[in-house]
N, CA, C and O atoms as a MOPAC input file, in Angstrom:
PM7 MOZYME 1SCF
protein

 N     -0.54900 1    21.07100 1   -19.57900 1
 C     -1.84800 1    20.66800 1   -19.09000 1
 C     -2.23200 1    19.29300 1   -19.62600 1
 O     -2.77300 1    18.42400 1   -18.94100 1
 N     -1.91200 1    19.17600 1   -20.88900 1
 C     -2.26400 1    17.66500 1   -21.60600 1
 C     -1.38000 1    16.55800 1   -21.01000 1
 O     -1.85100 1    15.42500 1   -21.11000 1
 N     -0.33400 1    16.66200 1   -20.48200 1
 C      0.30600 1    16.19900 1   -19.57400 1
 C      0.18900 1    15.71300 1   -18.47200 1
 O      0.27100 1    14.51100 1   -18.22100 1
 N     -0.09600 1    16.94600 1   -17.38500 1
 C     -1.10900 1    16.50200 1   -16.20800 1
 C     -1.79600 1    15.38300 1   -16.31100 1
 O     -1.58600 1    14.29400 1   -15.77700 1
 N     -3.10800 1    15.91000 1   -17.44400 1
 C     -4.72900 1    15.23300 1   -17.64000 1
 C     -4.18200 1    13.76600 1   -18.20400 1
 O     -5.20000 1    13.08300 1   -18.31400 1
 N     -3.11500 1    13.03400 1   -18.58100 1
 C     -2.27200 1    12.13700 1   -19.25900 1
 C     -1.59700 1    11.06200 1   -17.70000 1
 O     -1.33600 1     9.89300 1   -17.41400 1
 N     -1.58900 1    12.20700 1   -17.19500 1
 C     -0.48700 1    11.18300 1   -16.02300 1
 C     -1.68700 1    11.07600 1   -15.10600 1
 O     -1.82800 1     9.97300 1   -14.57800 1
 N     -2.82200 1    12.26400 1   -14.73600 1
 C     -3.80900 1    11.53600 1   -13.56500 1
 C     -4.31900 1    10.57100 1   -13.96500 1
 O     -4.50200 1     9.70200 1   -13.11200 1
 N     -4.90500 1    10.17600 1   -15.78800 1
 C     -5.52800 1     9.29300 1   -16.30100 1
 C     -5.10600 1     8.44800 1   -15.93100 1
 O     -5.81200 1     7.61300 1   -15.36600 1
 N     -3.80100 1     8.28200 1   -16.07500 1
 C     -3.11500 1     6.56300 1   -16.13400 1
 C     -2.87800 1     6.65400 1   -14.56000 1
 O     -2.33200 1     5.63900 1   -14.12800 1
 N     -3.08600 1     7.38200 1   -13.83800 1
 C     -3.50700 1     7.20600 1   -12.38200 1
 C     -4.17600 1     6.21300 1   -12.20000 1
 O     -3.94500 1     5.03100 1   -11.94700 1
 N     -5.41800 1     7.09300 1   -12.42700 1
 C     -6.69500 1     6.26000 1   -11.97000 1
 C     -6.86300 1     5.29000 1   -12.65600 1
 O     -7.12700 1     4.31700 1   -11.95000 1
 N     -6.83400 1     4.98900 1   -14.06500 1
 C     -6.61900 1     3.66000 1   -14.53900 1
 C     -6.00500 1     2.63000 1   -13.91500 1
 O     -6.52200 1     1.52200 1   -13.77500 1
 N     -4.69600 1     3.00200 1   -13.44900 1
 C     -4.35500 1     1.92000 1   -12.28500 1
 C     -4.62500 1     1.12700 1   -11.11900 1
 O     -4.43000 1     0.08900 1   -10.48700 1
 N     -5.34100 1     2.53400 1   -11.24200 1
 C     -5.71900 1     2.55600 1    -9.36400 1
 C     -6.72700 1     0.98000 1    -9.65300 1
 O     -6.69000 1    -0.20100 1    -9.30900 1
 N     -7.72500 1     2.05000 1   -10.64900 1
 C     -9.08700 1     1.14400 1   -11.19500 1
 C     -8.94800 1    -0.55000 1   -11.18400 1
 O     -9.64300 1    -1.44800 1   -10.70800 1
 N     -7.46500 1    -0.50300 1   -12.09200 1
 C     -7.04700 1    -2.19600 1   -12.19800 1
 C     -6.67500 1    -2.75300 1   -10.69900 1
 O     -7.12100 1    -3.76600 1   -10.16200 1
 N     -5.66600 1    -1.74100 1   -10.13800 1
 C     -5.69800 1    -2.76700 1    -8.83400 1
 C     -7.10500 1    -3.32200 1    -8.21400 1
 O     -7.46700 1    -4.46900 1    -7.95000 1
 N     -7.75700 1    -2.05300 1    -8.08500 1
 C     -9.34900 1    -2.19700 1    -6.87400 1
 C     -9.88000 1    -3.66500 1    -7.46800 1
 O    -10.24600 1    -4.61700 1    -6.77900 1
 N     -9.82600 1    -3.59800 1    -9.01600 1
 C    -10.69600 1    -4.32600 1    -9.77200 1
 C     -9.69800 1    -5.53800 1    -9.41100 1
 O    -10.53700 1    -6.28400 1    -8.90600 1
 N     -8.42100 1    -6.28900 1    -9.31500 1
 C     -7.77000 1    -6.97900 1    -9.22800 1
 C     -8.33900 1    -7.82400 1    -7.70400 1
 O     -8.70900 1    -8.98300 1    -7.51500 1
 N     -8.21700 1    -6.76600 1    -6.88600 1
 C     -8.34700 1    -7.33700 1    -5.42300 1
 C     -9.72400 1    -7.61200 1    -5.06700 1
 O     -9.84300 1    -8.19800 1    -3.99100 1
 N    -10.95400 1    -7.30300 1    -5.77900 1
 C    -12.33100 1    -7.03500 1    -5.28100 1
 C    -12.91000 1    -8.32400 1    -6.65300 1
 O    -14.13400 1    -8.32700 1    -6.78600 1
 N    -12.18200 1    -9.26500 1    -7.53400 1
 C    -12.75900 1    -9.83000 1    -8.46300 1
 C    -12.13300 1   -11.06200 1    -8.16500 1
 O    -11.10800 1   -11.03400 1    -7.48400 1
 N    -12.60600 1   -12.18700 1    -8.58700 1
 C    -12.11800 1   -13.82900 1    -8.22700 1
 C    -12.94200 1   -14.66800 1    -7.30000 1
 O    -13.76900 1   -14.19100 1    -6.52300 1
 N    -12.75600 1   -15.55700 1    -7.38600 1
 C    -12.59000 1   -16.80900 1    -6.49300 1
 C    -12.71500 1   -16.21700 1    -4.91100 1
 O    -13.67400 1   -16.16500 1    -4.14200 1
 N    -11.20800 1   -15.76600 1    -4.77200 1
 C    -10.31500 1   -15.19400 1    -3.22200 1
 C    -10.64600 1   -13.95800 1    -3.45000 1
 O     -9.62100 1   -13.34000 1    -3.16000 1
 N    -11.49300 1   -13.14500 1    -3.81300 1
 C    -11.80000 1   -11.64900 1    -3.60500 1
 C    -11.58500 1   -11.26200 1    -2.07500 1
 O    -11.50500 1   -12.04200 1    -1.12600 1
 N    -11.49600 1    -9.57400 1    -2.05700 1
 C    -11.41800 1    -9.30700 1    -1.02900 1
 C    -13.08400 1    -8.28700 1    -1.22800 1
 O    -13.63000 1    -8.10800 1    -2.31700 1
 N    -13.58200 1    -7.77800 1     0.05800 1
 C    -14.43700 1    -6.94800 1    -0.25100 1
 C    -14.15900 1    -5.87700 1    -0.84700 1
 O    -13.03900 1    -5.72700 1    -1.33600 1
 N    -15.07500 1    -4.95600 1    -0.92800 1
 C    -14.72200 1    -3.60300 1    -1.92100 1
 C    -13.74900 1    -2.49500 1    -0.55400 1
 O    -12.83200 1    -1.68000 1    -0.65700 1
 N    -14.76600 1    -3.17200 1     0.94200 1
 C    -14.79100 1    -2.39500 1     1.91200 1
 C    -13.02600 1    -2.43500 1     2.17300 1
 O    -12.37200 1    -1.39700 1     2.27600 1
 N    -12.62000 1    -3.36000 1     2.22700 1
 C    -11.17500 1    -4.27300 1     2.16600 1
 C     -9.93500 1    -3.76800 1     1.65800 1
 O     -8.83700 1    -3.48100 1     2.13600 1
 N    -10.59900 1    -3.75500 1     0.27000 1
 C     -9.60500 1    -3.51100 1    -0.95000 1
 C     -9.01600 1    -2.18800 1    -0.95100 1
 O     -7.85400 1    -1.84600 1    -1.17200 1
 N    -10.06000 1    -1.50000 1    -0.65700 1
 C    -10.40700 1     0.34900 1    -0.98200 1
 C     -9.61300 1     0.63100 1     0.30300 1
 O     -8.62100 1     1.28100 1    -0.02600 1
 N     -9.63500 1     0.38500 1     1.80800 1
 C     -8.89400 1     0.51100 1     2.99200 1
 C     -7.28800 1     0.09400 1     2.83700 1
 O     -6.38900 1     0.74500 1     3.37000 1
 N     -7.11400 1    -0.85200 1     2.19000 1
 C     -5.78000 1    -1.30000 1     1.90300 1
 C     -5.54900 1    -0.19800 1     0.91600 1
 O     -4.76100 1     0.55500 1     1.48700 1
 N     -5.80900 1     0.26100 1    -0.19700 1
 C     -5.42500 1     1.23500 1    -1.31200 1
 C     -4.98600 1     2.08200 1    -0.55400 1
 O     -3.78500 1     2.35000 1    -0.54700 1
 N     -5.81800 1     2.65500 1     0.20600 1
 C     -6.07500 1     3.92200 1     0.67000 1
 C     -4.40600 1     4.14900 1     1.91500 1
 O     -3.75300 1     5.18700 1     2.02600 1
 N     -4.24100 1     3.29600 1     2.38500 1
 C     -3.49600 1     2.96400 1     3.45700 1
 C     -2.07000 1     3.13800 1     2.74900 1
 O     -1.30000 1     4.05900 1     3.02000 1
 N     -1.83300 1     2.19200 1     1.86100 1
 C     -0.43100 1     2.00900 1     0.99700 1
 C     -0.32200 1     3.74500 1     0.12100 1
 O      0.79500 1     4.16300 1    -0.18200 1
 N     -1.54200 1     4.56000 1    -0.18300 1
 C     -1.66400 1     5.58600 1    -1.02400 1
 C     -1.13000 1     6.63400 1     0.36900 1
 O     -0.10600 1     7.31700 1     0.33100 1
 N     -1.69100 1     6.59100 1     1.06900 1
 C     -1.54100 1     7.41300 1     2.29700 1
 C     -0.09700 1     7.26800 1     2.98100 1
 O      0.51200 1     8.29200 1     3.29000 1
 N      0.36200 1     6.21200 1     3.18000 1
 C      2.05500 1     6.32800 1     3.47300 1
 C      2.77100 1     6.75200 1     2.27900 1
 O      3.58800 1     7.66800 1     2.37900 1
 N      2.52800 1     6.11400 1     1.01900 1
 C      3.49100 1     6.69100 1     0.04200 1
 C      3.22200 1     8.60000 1     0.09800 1
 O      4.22500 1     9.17200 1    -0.32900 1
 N      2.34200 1     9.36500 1     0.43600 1
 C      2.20400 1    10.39200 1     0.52600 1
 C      3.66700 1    11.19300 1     1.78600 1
 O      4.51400 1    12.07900 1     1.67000 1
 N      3.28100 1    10.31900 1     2.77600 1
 C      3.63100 1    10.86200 1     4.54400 1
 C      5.49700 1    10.12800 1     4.00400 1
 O      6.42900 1    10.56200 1     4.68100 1
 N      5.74400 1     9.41100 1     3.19700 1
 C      7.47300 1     9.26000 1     2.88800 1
 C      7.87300 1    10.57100 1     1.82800 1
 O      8.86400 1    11.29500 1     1.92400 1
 N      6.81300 1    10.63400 1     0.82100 1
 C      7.43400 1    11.36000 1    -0.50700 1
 C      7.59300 1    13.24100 1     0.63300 1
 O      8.43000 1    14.11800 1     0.41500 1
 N      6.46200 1    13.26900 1     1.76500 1
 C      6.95200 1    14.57800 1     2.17200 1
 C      7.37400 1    14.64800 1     3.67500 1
 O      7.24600 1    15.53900 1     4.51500 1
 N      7.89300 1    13.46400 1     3.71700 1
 C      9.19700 1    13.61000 1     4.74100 1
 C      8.78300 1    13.57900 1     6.19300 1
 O      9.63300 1    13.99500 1     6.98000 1
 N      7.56500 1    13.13800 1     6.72200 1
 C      6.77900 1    13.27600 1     7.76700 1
 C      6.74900 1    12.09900 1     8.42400 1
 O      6.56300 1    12.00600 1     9.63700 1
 N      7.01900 1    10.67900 1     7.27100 1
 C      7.36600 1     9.37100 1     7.63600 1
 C      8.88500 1     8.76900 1     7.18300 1
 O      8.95000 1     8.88600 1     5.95900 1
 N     10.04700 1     8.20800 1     7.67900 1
 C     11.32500 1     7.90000 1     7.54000 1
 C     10.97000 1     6.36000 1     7.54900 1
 O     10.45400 1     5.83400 1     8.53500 1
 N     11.28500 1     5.64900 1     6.35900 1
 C     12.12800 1     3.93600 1     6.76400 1
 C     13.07300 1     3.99000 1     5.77200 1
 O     13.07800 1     3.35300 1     4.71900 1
 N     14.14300 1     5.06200 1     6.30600 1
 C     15.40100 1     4.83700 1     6.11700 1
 C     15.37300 1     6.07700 1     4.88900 1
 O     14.42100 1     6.75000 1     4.49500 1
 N     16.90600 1     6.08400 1     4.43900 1
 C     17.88000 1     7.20800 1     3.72200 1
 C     17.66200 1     6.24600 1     2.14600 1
 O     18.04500 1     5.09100 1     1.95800 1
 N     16.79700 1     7.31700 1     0.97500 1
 C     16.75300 1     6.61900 1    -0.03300 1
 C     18.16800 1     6.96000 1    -0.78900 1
 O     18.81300 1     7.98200 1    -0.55100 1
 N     18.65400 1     5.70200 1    -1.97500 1
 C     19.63300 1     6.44300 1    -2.94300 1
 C     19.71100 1     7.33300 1    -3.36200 1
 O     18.93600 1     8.20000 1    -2.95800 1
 N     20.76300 1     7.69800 1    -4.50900 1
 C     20.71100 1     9.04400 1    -5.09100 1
 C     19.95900 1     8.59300 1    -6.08900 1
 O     20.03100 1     7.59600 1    -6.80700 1
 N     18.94700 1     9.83000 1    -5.98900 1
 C     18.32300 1     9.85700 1    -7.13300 1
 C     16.82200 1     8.86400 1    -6.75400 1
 O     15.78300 1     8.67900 1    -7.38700 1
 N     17.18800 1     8.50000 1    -5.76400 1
 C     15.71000 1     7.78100 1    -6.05900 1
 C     14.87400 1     8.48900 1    -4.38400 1
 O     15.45500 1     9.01100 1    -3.43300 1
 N     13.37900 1     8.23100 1    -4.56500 1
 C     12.86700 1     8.99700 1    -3.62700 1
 C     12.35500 1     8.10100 1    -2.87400 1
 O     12.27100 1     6.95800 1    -3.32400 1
 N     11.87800 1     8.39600 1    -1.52300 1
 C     11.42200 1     7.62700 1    -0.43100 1
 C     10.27200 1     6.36300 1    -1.17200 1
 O     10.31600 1     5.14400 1    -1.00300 1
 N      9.57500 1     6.93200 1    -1.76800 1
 C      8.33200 1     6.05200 1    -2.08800 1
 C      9.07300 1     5.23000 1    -3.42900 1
 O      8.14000 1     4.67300 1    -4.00800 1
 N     10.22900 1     4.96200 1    -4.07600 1
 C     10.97000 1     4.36300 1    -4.53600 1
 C     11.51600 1     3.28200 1    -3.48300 1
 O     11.36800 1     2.08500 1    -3.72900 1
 N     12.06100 1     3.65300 1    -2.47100 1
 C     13.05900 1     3.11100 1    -1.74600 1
 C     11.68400 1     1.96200 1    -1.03400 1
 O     11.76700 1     0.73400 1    -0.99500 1
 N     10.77100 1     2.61000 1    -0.65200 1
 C      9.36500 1     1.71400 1    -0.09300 1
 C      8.98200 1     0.85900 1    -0.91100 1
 O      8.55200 1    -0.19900 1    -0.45100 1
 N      9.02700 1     1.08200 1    -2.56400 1
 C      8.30500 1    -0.01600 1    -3.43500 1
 C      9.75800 1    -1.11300 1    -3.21600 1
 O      9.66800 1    -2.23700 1    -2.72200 1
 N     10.80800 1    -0.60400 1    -3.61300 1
 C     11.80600 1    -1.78300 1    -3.39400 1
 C     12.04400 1    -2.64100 1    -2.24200 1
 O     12.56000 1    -3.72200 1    -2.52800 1
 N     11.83700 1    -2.46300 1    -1.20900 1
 C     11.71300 1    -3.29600 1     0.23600 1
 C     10.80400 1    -3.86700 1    -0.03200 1
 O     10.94600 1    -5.02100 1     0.37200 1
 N      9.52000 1    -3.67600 1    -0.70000 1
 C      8.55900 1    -4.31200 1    -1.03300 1
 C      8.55600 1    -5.70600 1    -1.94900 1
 O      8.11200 1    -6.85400 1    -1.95800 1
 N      9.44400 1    -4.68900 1    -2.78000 1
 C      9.86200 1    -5.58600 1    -3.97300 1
 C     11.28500 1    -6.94200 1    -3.74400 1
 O     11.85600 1    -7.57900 1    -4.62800 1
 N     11.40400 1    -6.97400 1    -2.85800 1
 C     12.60700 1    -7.68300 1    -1.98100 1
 C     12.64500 1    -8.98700 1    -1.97700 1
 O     11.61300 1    -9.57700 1    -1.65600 1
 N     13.68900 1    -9.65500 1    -2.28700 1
 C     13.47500 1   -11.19400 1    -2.17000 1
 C     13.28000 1   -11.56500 1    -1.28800 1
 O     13.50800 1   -12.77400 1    -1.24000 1
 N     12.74800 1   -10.93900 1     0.03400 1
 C     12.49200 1   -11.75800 1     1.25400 1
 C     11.13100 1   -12.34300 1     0.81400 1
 O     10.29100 1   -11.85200 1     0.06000 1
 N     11.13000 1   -13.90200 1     1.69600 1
 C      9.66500 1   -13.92300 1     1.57000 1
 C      8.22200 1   -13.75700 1     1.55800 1
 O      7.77000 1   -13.31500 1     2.61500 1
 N      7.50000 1   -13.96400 1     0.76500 1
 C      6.06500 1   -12.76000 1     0.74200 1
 C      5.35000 1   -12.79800 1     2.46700 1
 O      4.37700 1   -12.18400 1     2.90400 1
 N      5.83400 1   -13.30300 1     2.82600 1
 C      5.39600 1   -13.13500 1     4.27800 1
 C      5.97000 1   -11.91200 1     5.00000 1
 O      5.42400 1   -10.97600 1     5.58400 1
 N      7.36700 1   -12.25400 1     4.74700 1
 C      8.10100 1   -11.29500 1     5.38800 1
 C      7.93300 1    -9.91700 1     5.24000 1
 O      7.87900 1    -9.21900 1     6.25300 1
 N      7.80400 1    -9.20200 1     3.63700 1
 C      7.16900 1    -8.01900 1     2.82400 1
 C      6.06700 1    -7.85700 1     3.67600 1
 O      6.18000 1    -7.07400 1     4.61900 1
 N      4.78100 1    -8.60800 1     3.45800 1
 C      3.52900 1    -8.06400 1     4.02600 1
 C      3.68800 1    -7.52200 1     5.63200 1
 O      3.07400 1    -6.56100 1     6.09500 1
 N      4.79400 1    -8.48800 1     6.47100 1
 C      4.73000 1    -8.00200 1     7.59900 1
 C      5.23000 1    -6.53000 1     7.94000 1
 O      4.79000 1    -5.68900 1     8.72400 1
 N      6.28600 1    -6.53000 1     7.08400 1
 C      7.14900 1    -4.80300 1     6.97700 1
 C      6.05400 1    -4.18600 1     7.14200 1
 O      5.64900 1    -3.77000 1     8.22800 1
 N      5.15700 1    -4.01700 1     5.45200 1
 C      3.99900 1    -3.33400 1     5.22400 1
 C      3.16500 1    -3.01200 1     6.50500 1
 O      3.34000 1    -1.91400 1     7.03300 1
 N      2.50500 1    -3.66200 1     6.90000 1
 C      1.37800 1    -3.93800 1     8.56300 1
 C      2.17300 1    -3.56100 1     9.47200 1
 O      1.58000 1    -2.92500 1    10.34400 1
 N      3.56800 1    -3.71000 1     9.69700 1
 C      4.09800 1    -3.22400 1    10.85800 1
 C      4.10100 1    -1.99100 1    10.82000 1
 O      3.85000 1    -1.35000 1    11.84000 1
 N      4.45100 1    -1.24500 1     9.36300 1
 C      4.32200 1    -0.34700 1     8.78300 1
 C      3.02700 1     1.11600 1     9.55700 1
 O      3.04200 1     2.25300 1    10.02700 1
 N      2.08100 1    -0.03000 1     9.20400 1
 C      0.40600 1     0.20200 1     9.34700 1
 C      0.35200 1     0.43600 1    10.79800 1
 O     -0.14700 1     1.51900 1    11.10300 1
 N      0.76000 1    -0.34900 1    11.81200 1
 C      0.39500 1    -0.54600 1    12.94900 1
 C      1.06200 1     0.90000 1    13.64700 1
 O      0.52100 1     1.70600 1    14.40300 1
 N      2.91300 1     0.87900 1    12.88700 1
 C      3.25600 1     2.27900 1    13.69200 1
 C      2.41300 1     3.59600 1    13.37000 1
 O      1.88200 1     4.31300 1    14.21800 1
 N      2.39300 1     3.75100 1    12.20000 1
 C      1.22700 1     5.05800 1    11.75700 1
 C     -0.29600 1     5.10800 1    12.41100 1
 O     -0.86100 1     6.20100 1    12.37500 1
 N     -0.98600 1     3.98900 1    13.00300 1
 C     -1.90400 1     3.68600 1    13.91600 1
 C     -1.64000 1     3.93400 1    15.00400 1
 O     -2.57900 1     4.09100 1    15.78500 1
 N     -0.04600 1     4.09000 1    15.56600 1
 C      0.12100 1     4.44400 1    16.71100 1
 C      0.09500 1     6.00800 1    16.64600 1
 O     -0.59000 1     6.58400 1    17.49200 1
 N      0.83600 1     6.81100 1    15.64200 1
 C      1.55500 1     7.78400 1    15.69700 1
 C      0.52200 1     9.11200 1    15.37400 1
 O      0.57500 1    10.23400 1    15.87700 1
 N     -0.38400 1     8.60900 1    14.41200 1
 C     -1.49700 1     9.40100 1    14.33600 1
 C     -3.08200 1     9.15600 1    14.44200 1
 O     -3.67900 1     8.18700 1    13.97300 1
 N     -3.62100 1    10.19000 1    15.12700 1
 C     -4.85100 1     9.72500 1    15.79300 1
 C     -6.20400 1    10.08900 1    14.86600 1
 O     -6.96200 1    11.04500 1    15.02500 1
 N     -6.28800 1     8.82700 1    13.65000 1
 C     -7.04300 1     9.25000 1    12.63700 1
 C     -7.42500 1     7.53000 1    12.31200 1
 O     -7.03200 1     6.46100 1    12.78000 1
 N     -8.34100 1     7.91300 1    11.31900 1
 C     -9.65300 1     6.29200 1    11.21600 1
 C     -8.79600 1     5.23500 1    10.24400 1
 O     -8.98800 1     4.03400 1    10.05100 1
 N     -7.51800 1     6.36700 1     9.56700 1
 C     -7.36000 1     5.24600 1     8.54500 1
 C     -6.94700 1     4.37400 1     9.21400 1
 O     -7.77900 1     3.49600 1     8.98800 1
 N     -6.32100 1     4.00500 1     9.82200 1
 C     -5.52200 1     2.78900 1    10.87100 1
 C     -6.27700 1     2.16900 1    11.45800 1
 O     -5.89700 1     1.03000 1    11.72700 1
 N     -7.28000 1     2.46100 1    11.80400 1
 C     -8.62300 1     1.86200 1    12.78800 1
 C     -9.03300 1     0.34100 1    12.70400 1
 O     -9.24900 1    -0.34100 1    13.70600 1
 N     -9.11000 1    -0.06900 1    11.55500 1
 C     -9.57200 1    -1.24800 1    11.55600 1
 C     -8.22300 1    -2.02900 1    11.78100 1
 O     -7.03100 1    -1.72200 1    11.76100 1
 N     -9.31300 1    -3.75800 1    12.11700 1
 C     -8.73300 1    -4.46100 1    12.40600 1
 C     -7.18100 1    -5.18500 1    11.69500 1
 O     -7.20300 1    -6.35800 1    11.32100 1
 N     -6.05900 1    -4.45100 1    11.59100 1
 C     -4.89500 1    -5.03700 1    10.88300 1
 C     -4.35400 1    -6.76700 1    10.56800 1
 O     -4.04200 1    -7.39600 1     9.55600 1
 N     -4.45000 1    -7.06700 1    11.98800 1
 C     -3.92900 1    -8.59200 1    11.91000 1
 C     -5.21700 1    -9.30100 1    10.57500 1
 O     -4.90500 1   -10.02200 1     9.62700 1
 N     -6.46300 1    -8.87100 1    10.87500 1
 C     -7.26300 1    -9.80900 1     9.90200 1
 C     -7.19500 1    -9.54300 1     8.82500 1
 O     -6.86200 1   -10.29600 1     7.91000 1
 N     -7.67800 1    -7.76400 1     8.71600 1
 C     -6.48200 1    -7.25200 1     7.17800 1
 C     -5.58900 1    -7.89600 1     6.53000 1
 O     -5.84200 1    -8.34500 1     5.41200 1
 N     -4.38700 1    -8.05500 1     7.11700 1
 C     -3.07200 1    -8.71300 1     6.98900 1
 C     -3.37100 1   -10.58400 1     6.56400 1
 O     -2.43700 1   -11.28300 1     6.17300 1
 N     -3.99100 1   -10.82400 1     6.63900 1
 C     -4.07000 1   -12.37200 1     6.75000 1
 C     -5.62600 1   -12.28100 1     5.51800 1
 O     -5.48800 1   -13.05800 1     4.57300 1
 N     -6.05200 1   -12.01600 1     5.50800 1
 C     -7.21100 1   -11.21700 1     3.86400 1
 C     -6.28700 1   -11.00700 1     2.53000 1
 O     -6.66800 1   -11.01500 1     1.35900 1
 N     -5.09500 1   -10.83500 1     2.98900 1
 C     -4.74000 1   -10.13700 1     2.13700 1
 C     -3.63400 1   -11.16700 1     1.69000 1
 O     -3.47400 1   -11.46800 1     0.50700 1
 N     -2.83900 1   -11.71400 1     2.77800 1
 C     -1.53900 1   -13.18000 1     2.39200 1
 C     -2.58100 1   -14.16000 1     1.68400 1
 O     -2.15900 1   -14.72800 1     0.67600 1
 N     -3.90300 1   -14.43300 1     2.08800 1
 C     -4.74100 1   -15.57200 1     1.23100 1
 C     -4.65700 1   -15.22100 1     0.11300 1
 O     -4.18000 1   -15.88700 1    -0.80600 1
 N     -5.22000 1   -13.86200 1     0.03000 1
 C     -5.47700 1   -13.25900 1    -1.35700 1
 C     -4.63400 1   -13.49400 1    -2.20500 1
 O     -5.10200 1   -13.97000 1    -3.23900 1
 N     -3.11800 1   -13.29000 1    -2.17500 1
 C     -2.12200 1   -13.10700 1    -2.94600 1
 C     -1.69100 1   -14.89000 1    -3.02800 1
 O     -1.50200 1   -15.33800 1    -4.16000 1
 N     -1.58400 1   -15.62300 1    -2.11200 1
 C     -1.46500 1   -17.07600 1    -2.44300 1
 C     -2.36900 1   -17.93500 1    -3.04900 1
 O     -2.10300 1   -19.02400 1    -3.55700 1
 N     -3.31000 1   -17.46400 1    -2.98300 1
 C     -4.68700 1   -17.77100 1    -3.88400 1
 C     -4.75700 1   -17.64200 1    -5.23700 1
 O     -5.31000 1   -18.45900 1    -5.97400 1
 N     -4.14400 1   -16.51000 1    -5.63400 1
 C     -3.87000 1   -15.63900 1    -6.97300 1
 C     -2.77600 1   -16.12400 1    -7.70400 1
 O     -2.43800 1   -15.57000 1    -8.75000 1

């Protein structure tokens, strides 16, 4: 149990630093922004780890939402990453008929390349 209460902590601590990362600065994004993007990247890593979403056959030993941070993590250029990501976004906007996808992506997407070249 001390375990659990140990690993959700440093959850949400994280979580906390990203929100706080993307919603503070100069190039902030809104809270409205930040929290939709979380929510979005939190919500696919869910729909890979239980097999409901496929981009592709992970290694041994490593799990879908592994295999997703590393494409991420990819020497292609940061353009190229964000587009995976959003293209990402756009098919799950197609595939299921729910709000997270709803908003506007392309401006999302371009909120978010400032953000990170800004930073």
């Amino acid at each position: 149990m001390i375990l659990i209460k140990r690993l959700t902590s440093g959850f949400w601590i994280n979580l906390r630093a990203l929100r706080n990362a993307l919603i503070k600065g100069e190039n902030r994004l809104s809270p409205m922004v930040a929290h939709a993007f979380i929510g979005r990247v939190l919500f696919l890593c869910y729909l890979l780890d239980r097999g409901i979403v496929s981009i592709g056959t992970p290694s041994q030993g490593q799990s879908p939402t592994m295999l997703f941070a590393q494409n991420l993590e990819d020497s292609a250029p940061f353009e190229s990453r964000l587009t995976y990501l959003y293209d990402l976004f756009s098919d799950l906007k197609t595939r299921f008929n729910g709000n997270m996808f709803d908003q506007d992506l392309e401006n999302e997407k371009t909120l978010i390349f400032r953000f990170i070249l800004k930073n």
